[in-house]
Structure formats: structure tokens, C-alpha cells
Backbone as CSV, one residue per row, in Angstrom:
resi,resn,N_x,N_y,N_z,CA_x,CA_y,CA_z,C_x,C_y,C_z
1,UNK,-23.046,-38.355,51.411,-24.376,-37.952,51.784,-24.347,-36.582,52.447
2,UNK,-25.397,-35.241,52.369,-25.272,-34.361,52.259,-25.926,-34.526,53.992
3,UNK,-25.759,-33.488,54.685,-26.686,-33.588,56.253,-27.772,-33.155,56.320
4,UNK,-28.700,-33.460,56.474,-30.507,-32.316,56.772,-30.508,-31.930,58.150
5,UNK,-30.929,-31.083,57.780,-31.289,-30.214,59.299,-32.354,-30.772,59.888
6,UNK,-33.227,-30.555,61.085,-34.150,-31.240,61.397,-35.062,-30.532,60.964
7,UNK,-36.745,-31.744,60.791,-37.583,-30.317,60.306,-37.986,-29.712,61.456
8,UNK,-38.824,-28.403,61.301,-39.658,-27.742,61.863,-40.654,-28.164,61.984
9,UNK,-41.168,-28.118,61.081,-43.128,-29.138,60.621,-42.790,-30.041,60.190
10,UNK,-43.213,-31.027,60.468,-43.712,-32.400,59.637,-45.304,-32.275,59.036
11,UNK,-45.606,-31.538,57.608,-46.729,-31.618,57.451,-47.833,-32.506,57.277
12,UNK,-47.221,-33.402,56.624,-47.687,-34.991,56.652,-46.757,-35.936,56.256
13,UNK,-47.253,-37.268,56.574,-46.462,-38.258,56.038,-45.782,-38.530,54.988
14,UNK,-46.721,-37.377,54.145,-46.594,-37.968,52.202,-45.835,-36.676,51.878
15,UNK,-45.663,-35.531,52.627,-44.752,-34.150,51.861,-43.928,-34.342,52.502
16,UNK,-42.922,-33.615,51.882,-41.602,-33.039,52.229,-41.428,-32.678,53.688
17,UNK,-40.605,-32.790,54.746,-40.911,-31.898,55.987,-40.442,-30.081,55.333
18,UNK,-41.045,-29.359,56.720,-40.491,-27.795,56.067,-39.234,-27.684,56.751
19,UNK,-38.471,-27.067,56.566,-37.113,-26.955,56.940,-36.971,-25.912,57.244
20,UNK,-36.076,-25.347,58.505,-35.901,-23.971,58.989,-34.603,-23.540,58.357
21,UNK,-34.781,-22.289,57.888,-33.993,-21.438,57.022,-32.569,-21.956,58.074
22,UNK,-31.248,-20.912,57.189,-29.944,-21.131,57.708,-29.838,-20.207,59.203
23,UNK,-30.691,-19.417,59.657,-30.752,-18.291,60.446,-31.891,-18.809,61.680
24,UNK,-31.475,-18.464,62.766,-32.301,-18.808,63.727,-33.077,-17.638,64.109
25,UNK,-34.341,-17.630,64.563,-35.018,-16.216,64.446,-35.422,-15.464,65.882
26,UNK,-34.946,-14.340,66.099,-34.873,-13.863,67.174,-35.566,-12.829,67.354
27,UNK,-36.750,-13.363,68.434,-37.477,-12.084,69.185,-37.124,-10.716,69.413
28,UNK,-37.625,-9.280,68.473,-36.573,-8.117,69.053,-36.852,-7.946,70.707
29,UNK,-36.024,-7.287,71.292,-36.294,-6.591,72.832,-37.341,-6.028,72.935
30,UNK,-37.789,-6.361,73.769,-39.514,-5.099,74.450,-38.456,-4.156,74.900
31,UNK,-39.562,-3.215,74.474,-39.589,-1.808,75.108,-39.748,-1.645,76.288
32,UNK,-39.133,-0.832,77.051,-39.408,-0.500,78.372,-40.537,0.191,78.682
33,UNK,-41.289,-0.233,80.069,-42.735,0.413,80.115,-41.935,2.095,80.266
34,UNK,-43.490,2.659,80.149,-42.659,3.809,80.569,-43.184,4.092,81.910
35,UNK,-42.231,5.303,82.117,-42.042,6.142,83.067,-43.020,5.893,84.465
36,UNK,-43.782,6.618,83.840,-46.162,6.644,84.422,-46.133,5.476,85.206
37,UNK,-45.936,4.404,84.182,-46.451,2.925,85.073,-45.360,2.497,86.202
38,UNK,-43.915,2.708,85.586,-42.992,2.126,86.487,-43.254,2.865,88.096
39,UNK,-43.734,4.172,87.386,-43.687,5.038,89.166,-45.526,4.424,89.989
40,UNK,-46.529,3.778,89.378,-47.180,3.413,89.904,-47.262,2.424,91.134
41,UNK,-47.710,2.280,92.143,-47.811,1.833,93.450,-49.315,0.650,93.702
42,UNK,-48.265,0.087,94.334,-47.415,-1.141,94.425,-46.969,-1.198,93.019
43,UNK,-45.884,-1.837,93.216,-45.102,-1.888,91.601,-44.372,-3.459,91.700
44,UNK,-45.014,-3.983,92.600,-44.214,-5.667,92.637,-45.429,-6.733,92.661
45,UNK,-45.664,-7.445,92.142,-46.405,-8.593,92.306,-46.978,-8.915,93.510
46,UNK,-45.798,-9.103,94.324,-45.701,-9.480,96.176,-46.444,-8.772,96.678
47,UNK,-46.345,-7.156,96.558,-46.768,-6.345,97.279,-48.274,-5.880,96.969
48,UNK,-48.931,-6.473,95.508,-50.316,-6.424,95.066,-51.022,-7.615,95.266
49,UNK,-50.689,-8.821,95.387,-51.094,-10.054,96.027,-51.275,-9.973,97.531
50,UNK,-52.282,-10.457,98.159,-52.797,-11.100,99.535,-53.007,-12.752,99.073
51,UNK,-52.820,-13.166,100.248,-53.283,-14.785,100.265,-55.090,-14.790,100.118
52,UNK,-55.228,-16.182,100.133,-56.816,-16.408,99.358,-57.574,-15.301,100.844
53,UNK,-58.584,-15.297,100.262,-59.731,-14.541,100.799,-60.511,-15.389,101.992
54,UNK,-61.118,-14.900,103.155,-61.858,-16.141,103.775,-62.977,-16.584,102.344
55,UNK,-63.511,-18.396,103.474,-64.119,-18.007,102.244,-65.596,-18.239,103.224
56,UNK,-66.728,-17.940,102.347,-68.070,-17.180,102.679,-68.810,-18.718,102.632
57,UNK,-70.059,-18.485,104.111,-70.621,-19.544,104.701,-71.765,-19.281,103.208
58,UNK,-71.721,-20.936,102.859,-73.243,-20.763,101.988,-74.451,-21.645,102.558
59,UNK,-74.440,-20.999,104.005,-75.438,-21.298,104.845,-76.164,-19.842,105.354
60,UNK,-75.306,-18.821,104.987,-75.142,-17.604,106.269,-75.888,-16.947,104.960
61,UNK,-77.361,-16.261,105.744,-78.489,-15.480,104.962,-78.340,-14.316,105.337
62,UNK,-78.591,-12.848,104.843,-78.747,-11.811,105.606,-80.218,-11.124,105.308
63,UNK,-80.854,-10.797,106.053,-82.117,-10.018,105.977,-81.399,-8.613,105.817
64,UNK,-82.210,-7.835,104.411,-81.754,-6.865,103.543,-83.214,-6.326,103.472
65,UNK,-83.093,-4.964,103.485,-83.562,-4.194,103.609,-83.453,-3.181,102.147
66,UNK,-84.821,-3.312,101.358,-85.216,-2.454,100.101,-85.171,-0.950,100.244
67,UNK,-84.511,-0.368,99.503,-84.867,1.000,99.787,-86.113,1.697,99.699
68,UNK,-87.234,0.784,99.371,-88.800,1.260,99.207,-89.228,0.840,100.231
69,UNK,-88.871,0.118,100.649,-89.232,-0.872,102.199,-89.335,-1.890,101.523
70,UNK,-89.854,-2.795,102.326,-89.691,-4.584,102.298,-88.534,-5.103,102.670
71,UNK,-88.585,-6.639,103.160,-87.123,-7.297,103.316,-87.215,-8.689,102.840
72,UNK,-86.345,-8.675,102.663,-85.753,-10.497,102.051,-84.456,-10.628,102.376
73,UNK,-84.088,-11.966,102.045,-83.554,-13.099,102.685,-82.026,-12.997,101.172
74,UNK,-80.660,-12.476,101.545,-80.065,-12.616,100.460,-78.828,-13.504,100.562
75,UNK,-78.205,-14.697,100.105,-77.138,-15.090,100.800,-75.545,-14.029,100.913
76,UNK,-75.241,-14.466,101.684,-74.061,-13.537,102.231,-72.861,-12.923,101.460
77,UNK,-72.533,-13.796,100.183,-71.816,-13.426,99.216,-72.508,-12.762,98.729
78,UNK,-73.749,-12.272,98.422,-74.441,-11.065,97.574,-74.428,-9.842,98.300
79,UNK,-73.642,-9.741,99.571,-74.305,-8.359,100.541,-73.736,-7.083,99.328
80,UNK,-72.405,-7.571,99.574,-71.789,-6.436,98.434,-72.729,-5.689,97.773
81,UNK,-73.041,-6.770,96.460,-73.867,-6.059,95.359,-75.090,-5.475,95.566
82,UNK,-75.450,-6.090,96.514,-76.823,-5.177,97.101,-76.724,-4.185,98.118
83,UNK,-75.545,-3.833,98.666,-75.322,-2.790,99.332,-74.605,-1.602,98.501
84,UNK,-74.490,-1.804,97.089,-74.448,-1.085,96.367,-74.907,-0.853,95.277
85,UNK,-75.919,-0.913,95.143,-77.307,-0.585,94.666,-78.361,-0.111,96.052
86,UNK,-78.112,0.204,97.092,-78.425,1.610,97.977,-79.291,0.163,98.937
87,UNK,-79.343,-1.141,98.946,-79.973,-2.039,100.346,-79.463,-1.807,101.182
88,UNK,-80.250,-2.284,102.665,-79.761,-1.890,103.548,-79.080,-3.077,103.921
89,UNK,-77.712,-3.370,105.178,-77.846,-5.164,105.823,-78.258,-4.768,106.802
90,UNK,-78.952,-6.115,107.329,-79.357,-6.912,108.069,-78.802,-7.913,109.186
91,UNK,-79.732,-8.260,110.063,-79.418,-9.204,110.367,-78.454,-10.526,109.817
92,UNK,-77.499,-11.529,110.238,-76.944,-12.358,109.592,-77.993,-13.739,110.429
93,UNK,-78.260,-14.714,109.425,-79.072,-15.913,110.073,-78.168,-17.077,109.447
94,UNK,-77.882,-18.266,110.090,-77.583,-19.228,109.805,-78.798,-20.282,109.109
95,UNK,-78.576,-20.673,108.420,-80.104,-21.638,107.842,-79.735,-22.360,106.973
96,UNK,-79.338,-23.820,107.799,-78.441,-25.000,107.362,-79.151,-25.676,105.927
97,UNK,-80.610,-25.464,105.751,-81.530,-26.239,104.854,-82.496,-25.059,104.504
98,UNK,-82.242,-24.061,103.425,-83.193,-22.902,103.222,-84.401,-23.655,102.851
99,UNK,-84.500,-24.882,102.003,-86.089,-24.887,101.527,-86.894,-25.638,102.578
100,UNK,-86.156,-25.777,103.402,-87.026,-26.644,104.922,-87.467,-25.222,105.261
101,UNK,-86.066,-24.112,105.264,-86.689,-22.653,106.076,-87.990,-22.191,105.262
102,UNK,-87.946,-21.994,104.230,-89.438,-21.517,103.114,-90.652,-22.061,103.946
103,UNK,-90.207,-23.309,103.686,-91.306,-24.511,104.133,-91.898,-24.102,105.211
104,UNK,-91.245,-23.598,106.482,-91.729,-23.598,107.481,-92.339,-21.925,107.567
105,UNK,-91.587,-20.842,107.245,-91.864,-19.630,107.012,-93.296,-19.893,105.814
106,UNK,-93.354,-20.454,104.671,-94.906,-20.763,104.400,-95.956,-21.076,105.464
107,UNK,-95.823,-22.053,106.692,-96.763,-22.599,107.060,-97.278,-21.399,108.414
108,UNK,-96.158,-20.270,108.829,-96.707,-19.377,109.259,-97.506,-18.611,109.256
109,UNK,-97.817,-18.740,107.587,-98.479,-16.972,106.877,-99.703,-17.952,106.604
């Protein structure tokens, strides 16, 4: 009896398996980055990583300020994006239940 190699694929039950040639096939070497990048800063993983970020109250509102005037109420992870698009910040407010806060800021006006 002659030996089989193992297959590669088993395509189905009912064909032949495929069989890997006599040669095992080898990935060529990467190229080395070049030059440019290797001299770029930080150049280690370690040294471009920080540990996690705090993370942001989604209770904590800030009163923001329009550059036309007016103000509203933006939560605290948005200050960023609206402080760059030219808003102003604000005050920071805690406001454990915003639609109780609406609620009650409605019954003022």
C-alpha cells in the first residue's frame, strides 16, 4: 500500500480530498520599512499607548454657549466637538434624571 499525505481540503464527502503538492509553501520576507518611518517618534507600541482614558459622567451636562448667542444644555462627552466648531463651555451641571430636568425647566417658562 502506497502512503497519502494528509489532505488540505476535504471538499466534500463524495470527491477526492485535494492534496498538497510535494513542496511546502513559504511566505517570502517583508521588506523592511523604510528609513522615514523607522526614524518616526515614538517608534514602540509602549511608548504610543496610555492606559484607558477616564471615563466621562453621563450625568455631567455643560451649558454651551452659540457663537450667535443662545445656550443649551450639551452632555459632557460632546464638549470637544462643539468646542471645535467655535462654542463656547460652560458651566458643568450634574442632572441625575435630564427628562425630570426638561420637565421642570418647562414648568418655569
Amino acid at each position: 500500500m502506497s502512503e497519502r499525505k494528509a489532505p488540505i481540503v476535504d471538499p466534500s464527502p463524495t470527491q477526492e480530498p485535494i492534496q498538497a503538492g510535494s513542496e511546502e509553501f513559504m511566505l517570502p520576507p517583508a521588506e523592511a520599512s523604510p528609513q522615514e518611518i523607522l526614524d518616526l517618534k515614538p517608534n514602540k507600541a509602549k511608548d504610543a499607548t496610555s492606559g484607558p482614558d477616564a471615563q466621562v459622567s453621563s450625568t455631567a451636562y455643560v451649558h454651551m454657549t452659540r457663537p450667535g448667542g443662545g445656550e443649551f444644555l450639551a452632555p459632557l462627552a460632546n464638549v470637544a466637538h462643539y468646542e471645535a466648531k467655535g462654542f463656547t463651555k460652560g458651566a458643568v451641571e450634574e442632572i441625575p434624571d435630564f427628562d425630570a430636568y426638561l420637565a421642570e425647566q418647562a414648568k418655569k417658562t
